[in-house]
C-alpha positions as CSV (number, residue, x, y, z in Angstrom):
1,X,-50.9,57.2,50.1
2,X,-53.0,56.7,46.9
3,X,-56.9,56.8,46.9
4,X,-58.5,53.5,47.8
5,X,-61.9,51.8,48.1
6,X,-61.1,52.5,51.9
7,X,-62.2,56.0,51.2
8,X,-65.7,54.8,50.8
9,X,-66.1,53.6,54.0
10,X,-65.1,57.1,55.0
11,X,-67.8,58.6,52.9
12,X,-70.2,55.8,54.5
13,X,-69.8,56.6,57.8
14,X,-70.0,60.6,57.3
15,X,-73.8,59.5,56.7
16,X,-74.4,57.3,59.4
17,X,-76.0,59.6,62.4
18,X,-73.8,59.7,65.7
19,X,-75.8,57.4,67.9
20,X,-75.4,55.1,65.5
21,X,-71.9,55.1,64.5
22,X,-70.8,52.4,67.2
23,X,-73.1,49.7,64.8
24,X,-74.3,46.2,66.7
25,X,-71.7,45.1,69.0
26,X,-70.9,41.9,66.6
27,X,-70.7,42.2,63.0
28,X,-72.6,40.5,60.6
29,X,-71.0,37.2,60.2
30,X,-69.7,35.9,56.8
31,X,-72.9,33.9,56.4
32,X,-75.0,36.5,57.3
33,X,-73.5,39.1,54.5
34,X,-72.7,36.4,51.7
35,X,-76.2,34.9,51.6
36,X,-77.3,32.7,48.7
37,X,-73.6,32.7,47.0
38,X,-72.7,29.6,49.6
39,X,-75.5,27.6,48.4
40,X,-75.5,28.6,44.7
41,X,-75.1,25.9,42.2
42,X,-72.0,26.9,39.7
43,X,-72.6,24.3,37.2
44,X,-71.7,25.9,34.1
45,X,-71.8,29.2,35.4
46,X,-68.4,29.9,36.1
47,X,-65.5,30.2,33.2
48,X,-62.9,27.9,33.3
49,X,-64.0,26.4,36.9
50,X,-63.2,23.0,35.4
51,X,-60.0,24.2,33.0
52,X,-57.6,23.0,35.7
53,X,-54.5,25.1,34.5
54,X,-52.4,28.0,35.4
55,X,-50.2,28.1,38.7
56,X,-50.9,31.1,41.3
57,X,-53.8,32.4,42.8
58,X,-53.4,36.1,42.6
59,X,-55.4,39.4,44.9
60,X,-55.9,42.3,42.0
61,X,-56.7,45.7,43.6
62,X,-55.9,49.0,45.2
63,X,-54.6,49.9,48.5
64,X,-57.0,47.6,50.5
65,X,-55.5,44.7,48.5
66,X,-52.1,46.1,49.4
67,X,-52.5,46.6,53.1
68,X,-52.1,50.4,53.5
69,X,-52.3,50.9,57.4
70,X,-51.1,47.5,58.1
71,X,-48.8,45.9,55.5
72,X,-49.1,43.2,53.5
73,X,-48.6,40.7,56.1
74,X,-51.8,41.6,57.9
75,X,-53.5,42.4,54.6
76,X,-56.4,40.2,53.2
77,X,-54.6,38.2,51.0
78,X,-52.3,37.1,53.1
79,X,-55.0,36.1,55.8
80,X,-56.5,34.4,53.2
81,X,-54.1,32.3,52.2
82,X,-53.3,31.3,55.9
83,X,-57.3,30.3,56.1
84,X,-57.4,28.6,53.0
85,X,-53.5,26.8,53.6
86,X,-52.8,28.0,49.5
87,X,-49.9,30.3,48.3
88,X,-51.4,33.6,47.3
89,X,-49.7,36.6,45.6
90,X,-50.5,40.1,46.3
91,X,-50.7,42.3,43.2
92,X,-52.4,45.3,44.9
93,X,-51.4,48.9,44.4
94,X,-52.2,52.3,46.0
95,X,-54.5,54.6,43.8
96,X,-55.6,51.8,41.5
97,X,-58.6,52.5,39.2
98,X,-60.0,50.2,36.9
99,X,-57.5,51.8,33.9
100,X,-54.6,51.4,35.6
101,X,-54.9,48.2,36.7
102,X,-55.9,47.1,33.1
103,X,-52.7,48.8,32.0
104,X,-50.6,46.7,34.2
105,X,-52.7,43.2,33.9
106,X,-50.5,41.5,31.5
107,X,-47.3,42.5,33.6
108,X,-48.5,41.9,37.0
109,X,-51.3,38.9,36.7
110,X,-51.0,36.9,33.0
111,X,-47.9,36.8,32.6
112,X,-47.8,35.1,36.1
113,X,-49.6,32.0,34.7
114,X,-52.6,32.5,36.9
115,X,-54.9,30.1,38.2
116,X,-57.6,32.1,40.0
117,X,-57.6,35.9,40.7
118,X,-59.6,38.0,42.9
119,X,-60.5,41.6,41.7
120,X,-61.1,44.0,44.2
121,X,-61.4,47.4,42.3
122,X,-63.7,50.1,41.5
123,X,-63.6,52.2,44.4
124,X,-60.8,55.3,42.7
125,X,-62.7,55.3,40.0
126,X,-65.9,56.4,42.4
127,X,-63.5,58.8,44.0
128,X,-62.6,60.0,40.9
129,X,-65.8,60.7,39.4
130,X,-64.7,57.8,36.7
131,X,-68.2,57.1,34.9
132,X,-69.9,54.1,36.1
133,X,-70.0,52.8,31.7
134,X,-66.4,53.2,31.7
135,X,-65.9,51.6,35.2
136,X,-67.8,48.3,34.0
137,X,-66.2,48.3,31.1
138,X,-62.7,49.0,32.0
139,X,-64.1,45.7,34.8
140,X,-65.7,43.8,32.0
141,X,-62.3,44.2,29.6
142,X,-60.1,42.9,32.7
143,X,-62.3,39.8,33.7
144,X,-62.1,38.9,30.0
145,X,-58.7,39.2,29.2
146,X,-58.0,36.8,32.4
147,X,-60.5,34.7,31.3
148,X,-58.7,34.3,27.9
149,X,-55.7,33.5,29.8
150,X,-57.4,30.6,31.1
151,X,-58.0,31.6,34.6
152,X,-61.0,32.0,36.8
153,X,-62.1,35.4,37.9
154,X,-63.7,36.3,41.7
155,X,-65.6,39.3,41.9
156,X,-65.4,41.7,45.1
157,X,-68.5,43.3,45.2
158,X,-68.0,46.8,46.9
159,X,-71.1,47.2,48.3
160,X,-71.2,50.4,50.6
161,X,-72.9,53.6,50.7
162,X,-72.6,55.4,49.1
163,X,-70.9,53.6,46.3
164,X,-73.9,51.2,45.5
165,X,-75.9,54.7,44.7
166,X,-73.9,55.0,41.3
167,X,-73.0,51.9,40.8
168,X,-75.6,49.9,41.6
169,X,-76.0,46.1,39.8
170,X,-72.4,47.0,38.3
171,X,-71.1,43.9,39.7
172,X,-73.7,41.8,39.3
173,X,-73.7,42.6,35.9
174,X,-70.1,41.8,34.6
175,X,-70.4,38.6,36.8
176,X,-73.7,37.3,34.9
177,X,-72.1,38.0,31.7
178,X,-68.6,37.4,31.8
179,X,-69.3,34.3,33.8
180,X,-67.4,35.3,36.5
181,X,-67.7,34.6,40.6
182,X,-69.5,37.1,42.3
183,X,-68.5,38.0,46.5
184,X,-71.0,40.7,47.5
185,X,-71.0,42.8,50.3
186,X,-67.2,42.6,51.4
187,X,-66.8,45.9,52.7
188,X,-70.1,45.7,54.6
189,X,-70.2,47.5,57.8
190,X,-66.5,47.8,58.1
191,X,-66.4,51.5,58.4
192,X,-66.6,52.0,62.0
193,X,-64.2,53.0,64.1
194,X,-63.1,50.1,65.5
195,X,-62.3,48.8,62.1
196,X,-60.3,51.1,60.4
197,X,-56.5,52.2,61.0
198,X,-56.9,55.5,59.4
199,X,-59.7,57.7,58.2
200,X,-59.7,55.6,55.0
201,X,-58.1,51.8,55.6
202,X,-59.5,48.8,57.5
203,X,-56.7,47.9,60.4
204,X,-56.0,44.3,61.1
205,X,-59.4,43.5,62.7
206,X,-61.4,44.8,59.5
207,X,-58.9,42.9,57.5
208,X,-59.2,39.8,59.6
209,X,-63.4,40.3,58.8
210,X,-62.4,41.0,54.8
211,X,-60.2,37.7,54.6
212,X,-62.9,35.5,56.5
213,X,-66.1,37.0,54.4
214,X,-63.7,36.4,51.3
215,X,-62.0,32.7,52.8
216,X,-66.6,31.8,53.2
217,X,-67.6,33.0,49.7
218,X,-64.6,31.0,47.7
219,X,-66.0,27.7,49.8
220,X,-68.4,26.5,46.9
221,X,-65.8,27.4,44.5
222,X,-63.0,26.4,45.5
223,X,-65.0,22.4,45.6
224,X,-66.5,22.7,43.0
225,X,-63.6,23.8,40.8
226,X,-60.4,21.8,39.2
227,X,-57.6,22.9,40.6
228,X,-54.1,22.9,38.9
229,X,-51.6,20.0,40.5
230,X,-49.3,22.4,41.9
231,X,-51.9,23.6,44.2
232,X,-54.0,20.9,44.4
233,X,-50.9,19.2,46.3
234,X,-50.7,21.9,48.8
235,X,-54.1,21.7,49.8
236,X,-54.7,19.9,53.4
237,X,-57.4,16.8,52.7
């Protein structure tokens, strides 16, 4: 099983102290970790939120993305696309880094006419001591290239300890400058117990958590943007 941003929440909860390990008996709810992004105004500040072309929405990333410890059907793309009633295709792969996933973009997301994609990466490259420059630029290079393609980037921002250490206002960063959508705080207290299949992987509850946080930050996007006529017709009124 290839390295994943699951390892991070791994790494979290090494430094949480044992009383605390069990966390608040409800997690914080979608609205509570997304914050300002459901009220933020997007008027020219997303790429190609108005372009209206391409055909698939497509989940970039690691094993997370993939569903290691669950399989895809109970991974967060698939959720997602149940919440948000739109066809969704699954291009994550175990032990992903930034480089490798830039290596396979055109293959596995352009030449698959995309529409929107979400990019869920970063975490391998932690794991691998990658360094944060060449991390957000390795991110910078693939939100650009699928910009140029014509289709609008999401942003997973991976913020857990202690990933947010080195790579802190990474995200932010290529976001504000590449004009791409920003979702913070995804992973965000999904590294107890209860939440994870493995060591390393959410199970199907912190899946179900990942999908709703990610279904609640695409809400002002998805509204504001055009979408392409073969989606647009599958979406309920």
């Amino acid at each position: 099983m290839g390295l994943s941003v699951g390892s991070l929440l791994l790494l979290s909860a090494c430094d949480i102290p044992p009383e605390a390990a069990t966390g608040p008996s409800d997690i914080a709810s979608p609205e509570e970790v997304l914050g300002e992004v459901l009220n933020e105004d997007l008027g020219g500040t997303v790429k190609n939120l108005n372009r209206g072309t391409g055909e698939q929405i497509i989940a970039l990333g690691d094993s997370i993305t993939a569903g290691a410890g669950v399989g895809p059907a109970a991974a967060y793309p698939n959720l997602l696309s149940q919440t948000l009633e739109l066809p969704i295709v699954n291009q994550g792969r175990g032990g992903d880094t930034t480089a490798t996933a830039l290596n396979r973009l055109q293959l596995d997301v352009i030449d698959a006419n995309p529409w929107l994609v979400i990019v869920g990466l970063g975490g391998n490259d932690y794991l691998q001591q990658v360094p944060p420059t060449e991390t957000e630029a390795n991110l910078r290079q693939i939100v650009t290239r699928l910009q140029q393609s014509g289709a609008i980037v999401v942003l997973l921002g991976m913020d857990v300890s202690p990933f947010n250490g080195s790579y802190e206002g990474l995200y932010q960063r290529v976001a504000n400058e590449a004009q791409a959508y920003l979702i913070p705080g995804v992973l965000s207290g999904l590294n107890e117990a209860r939440y994870l299949s493995d060591p390393i992987h959410p199970n199907q509850a912190g899946h179900e958590i990942l999908a709703s946080r990610v279904a609640e930050g695409l809400k002002p996007l998805l509204e504001a943007a055009t979408l392409p006529a073969n989606l647009a017709n599958q979406r309920p009124n």
